[in-house]
C-alpha positions in Angstrom: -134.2 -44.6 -86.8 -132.6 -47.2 -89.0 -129.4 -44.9 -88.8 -129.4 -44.7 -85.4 -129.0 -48.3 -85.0 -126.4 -48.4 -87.3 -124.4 -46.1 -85.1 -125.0 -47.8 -82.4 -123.7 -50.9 -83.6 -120.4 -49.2 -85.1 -119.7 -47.7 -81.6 -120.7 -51.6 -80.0 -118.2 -52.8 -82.4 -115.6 -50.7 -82.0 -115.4 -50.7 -78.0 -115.3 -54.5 -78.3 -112.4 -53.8 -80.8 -111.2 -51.9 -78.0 -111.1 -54.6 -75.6 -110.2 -57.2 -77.5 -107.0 -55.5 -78.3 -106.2 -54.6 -74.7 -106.8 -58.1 -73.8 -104.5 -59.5 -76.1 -101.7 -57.1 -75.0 -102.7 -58.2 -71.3 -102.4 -61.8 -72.3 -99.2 -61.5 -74.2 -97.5 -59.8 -70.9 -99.0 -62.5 -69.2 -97.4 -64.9 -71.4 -93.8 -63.0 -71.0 -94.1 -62.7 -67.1 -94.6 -66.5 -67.3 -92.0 -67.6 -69.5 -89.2 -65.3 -67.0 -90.7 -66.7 -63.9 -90.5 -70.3 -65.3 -87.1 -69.9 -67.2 -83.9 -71.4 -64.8 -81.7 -68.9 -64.5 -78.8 -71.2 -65.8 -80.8 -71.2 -69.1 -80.1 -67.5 -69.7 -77.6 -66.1 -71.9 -75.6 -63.5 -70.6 -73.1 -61.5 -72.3 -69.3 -62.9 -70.8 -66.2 -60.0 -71.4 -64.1 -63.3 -71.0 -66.4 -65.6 -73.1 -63.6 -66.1 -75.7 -61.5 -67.7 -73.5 -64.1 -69.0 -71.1 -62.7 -73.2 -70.7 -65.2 -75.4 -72.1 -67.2 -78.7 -70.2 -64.1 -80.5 -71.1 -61.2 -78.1 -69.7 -60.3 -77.6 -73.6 -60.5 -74.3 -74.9 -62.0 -73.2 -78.3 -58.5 -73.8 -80.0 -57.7 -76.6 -79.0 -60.8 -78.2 -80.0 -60.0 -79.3 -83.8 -56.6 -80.6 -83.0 -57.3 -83.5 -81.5 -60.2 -84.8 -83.7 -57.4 -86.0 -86.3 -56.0 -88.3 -83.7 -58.8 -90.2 -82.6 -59.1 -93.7 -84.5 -62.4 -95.4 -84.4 -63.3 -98.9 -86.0 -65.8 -98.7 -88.4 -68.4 -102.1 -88.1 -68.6 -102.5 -91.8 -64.7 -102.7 -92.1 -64.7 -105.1 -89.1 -67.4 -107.9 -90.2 -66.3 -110.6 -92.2 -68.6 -111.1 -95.3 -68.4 -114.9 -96.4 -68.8 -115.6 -100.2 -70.6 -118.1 -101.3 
């Protein structure tokens, strides 16, 4: 008898088992059907054949980037401020 209901609980057990592990693959598609509806489009990545030489926000290209960094002179506040000494 005492076996019996030892079985009986394994089988219990293992059919929840069962269902708790179909329920969290139900929940996790759940959880990717969500995120795909809810995604903007815009915020996808696609792959580009052109992406290299795709023109950035700023009508500069890739190249062009680093060349004009150099040329660009900004004042620095702690070169600016006149310290008086006592």
């Amino acid at each position: 008898r005492i076996q019996e209901e030892v079985e009986l609980k394994e089988e219990e057990t293992r059919k929840l088992q069962e269902e708790v592990a179909e329920a969290r693959r139900r929940q996790e598609e759940a959880h990717a059907a969500l995120l795909d509806a809810t995604t903007p489009q815009h915020l996808n990545v696609h792959e580009d054949e052109q992406e290299e030489k795709d023109d950035l926000v700023n009508g500069e290209i890739g190249a062009e980037i680093g060349s004009h960094e150099d040329s660009i002179s900004m004042s620095i506040p702690e070169e600016d401020r006149l310290t008086q000494v006592s």
